[in-house]
N, C-alpha and C positions, 0 to 999 in steps of 0.2 A: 535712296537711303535704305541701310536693313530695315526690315520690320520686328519691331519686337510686341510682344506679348503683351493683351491684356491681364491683368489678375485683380482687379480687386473690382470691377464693372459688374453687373449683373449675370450673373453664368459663370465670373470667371471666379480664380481659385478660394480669393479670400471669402467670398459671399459662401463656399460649400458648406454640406454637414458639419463639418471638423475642417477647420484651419489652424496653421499654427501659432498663430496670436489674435488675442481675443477680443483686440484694439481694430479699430480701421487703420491699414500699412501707412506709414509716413516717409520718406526718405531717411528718416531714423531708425525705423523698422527695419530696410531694405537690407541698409549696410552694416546689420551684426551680422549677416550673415555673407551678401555678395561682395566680393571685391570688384569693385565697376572700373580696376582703371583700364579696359578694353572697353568701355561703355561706348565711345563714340568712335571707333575704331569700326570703318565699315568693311565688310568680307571677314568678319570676326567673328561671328554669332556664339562661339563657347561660352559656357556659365562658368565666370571664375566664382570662387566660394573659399572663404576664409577656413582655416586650420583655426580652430577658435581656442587652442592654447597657443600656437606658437604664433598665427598672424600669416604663417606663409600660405598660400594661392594655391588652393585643389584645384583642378580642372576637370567639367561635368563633360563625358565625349555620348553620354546620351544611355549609358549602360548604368544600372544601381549599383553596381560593383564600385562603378570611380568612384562613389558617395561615401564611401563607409566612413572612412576617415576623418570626413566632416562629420556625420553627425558623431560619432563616438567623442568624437575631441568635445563637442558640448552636453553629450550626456552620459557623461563619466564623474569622479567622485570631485571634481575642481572643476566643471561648470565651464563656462567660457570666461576660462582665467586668462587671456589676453584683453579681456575688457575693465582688469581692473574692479574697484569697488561694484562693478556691474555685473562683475562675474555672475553671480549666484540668480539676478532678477538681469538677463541680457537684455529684455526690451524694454526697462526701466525708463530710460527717455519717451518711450513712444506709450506712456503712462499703462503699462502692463505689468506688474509685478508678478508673472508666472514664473515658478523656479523651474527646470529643466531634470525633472528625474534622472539620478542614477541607474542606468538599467542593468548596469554588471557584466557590459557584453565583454569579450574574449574573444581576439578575433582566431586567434589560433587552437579555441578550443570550444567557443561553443558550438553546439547542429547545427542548427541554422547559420553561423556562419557558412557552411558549403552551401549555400544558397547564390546563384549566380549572381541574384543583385541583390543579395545580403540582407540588409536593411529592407529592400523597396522589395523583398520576397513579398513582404505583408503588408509594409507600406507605401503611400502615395499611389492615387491613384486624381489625375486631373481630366480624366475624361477627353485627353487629346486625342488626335490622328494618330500621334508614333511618327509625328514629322520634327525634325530638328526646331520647328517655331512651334508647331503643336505637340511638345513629349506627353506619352503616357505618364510614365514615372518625373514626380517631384516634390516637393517635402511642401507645397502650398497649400493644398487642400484636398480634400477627396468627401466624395456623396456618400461614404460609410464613416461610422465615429470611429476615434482615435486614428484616423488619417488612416485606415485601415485599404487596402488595394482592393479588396473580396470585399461580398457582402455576407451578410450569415451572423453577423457578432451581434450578439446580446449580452445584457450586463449579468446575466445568474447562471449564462450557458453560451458560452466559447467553443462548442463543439461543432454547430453551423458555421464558423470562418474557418476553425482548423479542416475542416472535409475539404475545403477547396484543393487541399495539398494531398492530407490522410483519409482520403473517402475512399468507395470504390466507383473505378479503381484507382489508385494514387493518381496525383500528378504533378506537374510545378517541379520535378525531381524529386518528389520523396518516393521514399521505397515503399512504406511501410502504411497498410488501409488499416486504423484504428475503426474505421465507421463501418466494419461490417460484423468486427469482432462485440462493438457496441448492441448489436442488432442479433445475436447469441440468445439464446432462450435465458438468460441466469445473468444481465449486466450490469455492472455498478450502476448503482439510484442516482449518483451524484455525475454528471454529464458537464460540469463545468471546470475544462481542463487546465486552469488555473488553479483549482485548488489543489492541484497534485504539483501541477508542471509550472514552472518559469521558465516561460518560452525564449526568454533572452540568455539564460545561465547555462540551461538542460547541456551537459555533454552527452556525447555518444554511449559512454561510459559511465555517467551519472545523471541519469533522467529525473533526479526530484531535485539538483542542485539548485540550490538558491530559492526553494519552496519554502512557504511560510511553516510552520510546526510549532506543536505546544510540548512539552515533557515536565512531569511533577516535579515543583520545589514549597516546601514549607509546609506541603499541605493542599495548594492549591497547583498551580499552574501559571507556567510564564511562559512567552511568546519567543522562538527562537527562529533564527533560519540557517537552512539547512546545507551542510554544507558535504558531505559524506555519505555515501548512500546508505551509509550503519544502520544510520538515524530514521530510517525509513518509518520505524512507527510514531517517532513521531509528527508528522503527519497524517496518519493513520488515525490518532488519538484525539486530533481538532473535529474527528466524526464520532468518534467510538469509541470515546469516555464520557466522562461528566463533565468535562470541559462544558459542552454546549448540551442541549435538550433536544433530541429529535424528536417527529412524532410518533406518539403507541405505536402508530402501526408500520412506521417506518421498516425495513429491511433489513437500514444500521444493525437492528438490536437484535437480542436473543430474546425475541418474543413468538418463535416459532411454535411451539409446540401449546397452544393454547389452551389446548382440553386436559393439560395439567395445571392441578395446583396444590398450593401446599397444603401442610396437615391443617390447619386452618381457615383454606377454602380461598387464600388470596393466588391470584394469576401467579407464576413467576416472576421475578422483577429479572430486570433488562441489566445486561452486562455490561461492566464497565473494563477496557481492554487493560486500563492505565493502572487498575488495581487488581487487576488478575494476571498482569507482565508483573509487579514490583518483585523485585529481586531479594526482599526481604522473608518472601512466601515458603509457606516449607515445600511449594510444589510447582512448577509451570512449565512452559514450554519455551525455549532459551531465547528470547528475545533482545530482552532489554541485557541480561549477562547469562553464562554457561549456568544450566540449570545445576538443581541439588543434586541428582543424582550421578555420581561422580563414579558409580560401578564400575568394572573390568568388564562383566555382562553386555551392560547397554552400552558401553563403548566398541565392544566387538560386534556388538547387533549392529552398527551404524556406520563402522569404515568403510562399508563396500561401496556407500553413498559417498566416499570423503568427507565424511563428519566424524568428531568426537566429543569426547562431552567436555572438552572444551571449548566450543563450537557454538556462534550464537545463530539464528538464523533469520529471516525477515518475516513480515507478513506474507508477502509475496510469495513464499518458499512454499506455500500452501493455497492462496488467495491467487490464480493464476490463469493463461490462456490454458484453456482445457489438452493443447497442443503438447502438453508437457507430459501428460498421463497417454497420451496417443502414440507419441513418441518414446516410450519406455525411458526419460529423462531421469534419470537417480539424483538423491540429495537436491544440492540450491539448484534454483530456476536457472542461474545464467549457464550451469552447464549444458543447457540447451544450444546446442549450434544449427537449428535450423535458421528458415526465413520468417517467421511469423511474427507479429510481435509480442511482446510479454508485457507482462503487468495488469493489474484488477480491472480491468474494461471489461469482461462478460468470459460466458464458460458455457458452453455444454451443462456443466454443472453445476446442481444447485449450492449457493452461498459465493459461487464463482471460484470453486475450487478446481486445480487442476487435474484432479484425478478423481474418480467416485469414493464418494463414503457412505457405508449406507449410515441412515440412523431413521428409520422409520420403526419406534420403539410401538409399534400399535400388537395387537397379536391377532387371530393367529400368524405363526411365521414358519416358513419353509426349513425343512431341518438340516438339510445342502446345503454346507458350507461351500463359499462362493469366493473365491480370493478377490474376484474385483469388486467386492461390497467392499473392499478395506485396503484398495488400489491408493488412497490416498497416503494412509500409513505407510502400505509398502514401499512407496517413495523414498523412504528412509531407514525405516527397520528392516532387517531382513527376515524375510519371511520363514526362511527355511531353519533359521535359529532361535525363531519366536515359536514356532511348531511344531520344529523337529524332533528329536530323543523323546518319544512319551515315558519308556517304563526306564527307572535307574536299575533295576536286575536286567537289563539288556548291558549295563555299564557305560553307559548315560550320564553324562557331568552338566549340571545347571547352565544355559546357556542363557537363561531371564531370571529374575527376580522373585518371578511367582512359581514356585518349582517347589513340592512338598518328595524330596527326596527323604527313602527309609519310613514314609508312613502311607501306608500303601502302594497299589501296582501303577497308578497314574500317575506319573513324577510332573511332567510338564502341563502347568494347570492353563497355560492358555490353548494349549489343544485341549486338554478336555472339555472348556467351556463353549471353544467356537466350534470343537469338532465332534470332539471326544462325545458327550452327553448327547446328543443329538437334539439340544434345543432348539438351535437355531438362535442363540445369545450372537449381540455383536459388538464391537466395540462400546459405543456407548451406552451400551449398560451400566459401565463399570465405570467408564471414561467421559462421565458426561458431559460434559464441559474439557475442551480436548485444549485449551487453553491453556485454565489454571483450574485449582480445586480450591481456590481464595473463597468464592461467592458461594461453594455449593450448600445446597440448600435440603439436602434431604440424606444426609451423612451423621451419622454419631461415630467422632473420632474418639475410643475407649481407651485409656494407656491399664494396661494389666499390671503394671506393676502397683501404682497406687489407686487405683479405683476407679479416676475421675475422668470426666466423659467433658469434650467439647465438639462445639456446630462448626468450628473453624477448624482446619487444620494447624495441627503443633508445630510451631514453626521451627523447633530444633530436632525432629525427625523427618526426613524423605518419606513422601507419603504417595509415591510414584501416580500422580494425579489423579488417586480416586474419588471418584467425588458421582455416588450411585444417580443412577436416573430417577425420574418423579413416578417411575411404574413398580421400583424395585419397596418390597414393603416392609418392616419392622416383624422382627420374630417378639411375640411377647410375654418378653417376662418385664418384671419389677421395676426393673433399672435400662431397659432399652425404651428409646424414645421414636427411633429412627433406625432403620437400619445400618450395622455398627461393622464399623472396620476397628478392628483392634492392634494394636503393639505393643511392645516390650523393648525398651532403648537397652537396654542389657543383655537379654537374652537373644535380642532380635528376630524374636518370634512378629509373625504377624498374622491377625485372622479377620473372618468376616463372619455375621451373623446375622441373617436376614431371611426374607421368603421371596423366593423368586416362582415367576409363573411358568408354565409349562409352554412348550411350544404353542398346543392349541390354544392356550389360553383362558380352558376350562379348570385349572386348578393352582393353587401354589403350593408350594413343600418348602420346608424348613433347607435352608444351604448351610452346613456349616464347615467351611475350611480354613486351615488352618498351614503355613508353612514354620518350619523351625530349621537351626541349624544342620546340616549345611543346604542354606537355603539362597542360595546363588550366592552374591557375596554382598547382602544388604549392608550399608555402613549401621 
């Protein structure tokens, strides 16, 4: 007589970690899933197995691949709709009411389906020989939870089962070692790759497809999933808003720079990304829609990257394998065509950005202007139009915003600040928060026309995201509070008044500038 297999004896499938019914097997159990009418047919050993919509007879020839088709047919959005009222609970007779997850696979379009044996890439694992009475691979049980083939998996950190595939170096067929990029001096905090990834959805082409995500409604926040790689912040936002609480000292937040605080001695408070993206702000960086500033300028600063400022971009587009600034990659991340992989898993550098920035706002500071302190900007702005034409008596036409053309010899003010003067100013001085200028905290926005002064930006002037640092200090007269950026919606003059410190650090002096028309083409 053939031998057939024990499974539900001591050792065998049903007793493992994880089985897949939570009942002891009954011959009601068996046959939701096997079709036995080869059961007593001897020189027959093949596992037939029900198509659990249509009923007709898959045939298992020992490989995960012949499998797929069974399980998809019961964990798709209709259950094992060939059983009728039983559909939804299949082992209902065998007093199990476990409904059978939807997992949204696509055999034609998700990763992991190019997985030899699909399905059994991650799962079943029964501890066989790899003999046709003893298979490796089968949907009965396996000594790791969720019927998982590897071992590694834990419930708050999913990244010990994915190494088995994504470690170094890959294996199992994957290309691509996530676990060495993890291991980068600068890696994401959060190591549990389900909160990014749906390992059943992910395309090749859309790696956060079918991840969980929150995006603001009403006020607060609703739960969505994700379907478009657009949507990328949201996802982003389930960490790095007020959605949830991380800890003070968590990573999440903009709690870096601690030895500042405000004029009233409390720390900084921590960034919320979801109200420094809103699209209602007079200033941010285009994420959630095409930012305010709609310039001829900053449009031509940023074709060489293939962006305009109608142009949204991702987190990612900045939050990246460091690979991306090593590789001189311009604009979005995916125009990378190397081999490595992309995406927030760790950097070179700090915050896990692609390219360097400096912001080490401490002093003294080196008075060598450095282009790759601002390697990350450059990514997108062009450098040589953000620096270039200093004096307008050379005949010189505004190529930035901040350009005080016909009032004095230094037209182009971000050379003068990064180059020109020789402080040693860097970006975020000006740009402190490279985000939004929603939360900044140490700005007096002044409108010259009627007097009056706010801590927020005016949300019906482009305020090309300035928003000063916690070192930059208040000029004092009367009526300044903070150091004050000033404008004029009419004249579209714009200025600044404040004291900034000296490269050593031994003194501050009064800054005061000021642009007016024709002062690139500010709306």
């Amino acid at each position: 007589d053939t031998v057939r297999r024990g499974i539900y004896k001591s050792g065998n499938d049903f007793t493992k970690t994880s089985h897949h019914i939570s009942v002891t097997p009954s011959d009601a159990s068996c046959e939701v899933c096997h079709n036995r009418s080869n059961h007593t047919q001897e020189g027959d050993p093949r596992v037939r197995l029900y198509d659990e919509d249509s009923g007709a007879a898959i045939i298992y020839d020992g490989t995960g691949g012949s499998l797929e088709g069974f399980c998809i047919s019961c964990h798709d959005s209709d259950a094992a709709s060939r059983l009728g009222s039983n559909s939804d609970t299949p082992f209902k007779d065998s007093s199990d009411n476990t409904t059978p997850p939807d997992i949204g696979w696509d055999s034609t379009a998700s990763a992991h389906s190019a997985l030899t044996d699909n399905c059994f890439g991650c799962h079943g694992d029964s501890g066989g020989t790899g003999t046709t009475l003893q298979p490796v691979i089968n949907a009965h049980g396996s000594d790791s939870p969720k019927l998982l083939r590897y071992t590694g998996w834990l419930p708050d950190d999913e990244s010990g089962f994915c190494y088995n595939c994504h470690g170094t170096p890959p294996a199992n067929g994957a290309e691509e070692d996530i676990q060495s990029v993890f291991s980068r001096a600068y890696p994401h905090e959060d190591r549990n790759c389900a909160d990014c990834h749906n390992k059943h959805q992910l395309t090749q082409t859309n790696r956060i497809k079918g991840a969980s995500g929150v995006e603001p409604y009403n006020g607060g926040f609703r739960e969505v999933k994700i379907t478009d790689s657009s949507e990328e912040y949201k996802v982003c936002f389930k960490c790095h808003s007020s959605y949830t609480t991380q800890p003070p000292s968590s990573a999440y937040r903009d709690t870096d720079f601690t030895d500042f605080r405000l004029d009233d001695g409390t720390p900084l408070p921590e960034g919320d990304k979801a109200v420094e993206f809103d699209p209602s702000n007079s200033s941010y960086h285009p994420v959630e829609a095409p930012g305010k500033n709609q310039s001829a300028n900053l449009d031509a600063q940023i074709q060489w990257a293939g962006l305009s400022t109608s142009s949204v971009i991702k987190c990612t587009d900045c939050h990246n394998n460091n690979i991306l600034g090593e590789s001189g990659t311009a604009g979005r991340a995916n125009n990378y065509t190397g081999s490595e992989p992309l995406g927030p898993h760790g950097s070179t550098n700090r915050w896990i950005l692609r390219a360097n920035y400096k912001r080490d706002l401490t002093f003294p500071r080196s008075t060598t202007f450095n282009e790759n302190d601002f390697a990350l900007c450059f990514s997108c702005h062009d450098k040589d139009k953000l620096l270039g034409t200093v004096w307008w008596e050379d005949g010189g036409t505004a190529q930035t915003n901040f350009w005080n053309q016909g009032h004095g010899n230094y037209s182009n003010l971000h050379w003068v600040h990064l180059i020109g003067y020789g402080q040693g100013y860097i970006c975020a001085d000006c740009h402190y928060n490279v985000h939004s200028n929603q939360q900044a905290n140490n700005t007096q926005y002044y409108d010259e026309y009627t007097g009056l002064s706010s801590y927020t930006p005016p949300q019906d002037v482009p305020t090309g995201l300035v928003n000063f640092a916690p070192h930059v200090m208040r000029f004092y007269y009367n009526w300044t509070y903070k150091p004050v950026w000033g404008y004029n919606k009419y004249t579209k003059r714009r200025s600044c008044l404040l004291k900034c410190h000296r490269a050593d650090g031994s003194d501050t002096y009064m800054n005061y500038t000021y642009t007016g028309p024709p002062s690139g083409d500010y709306q």
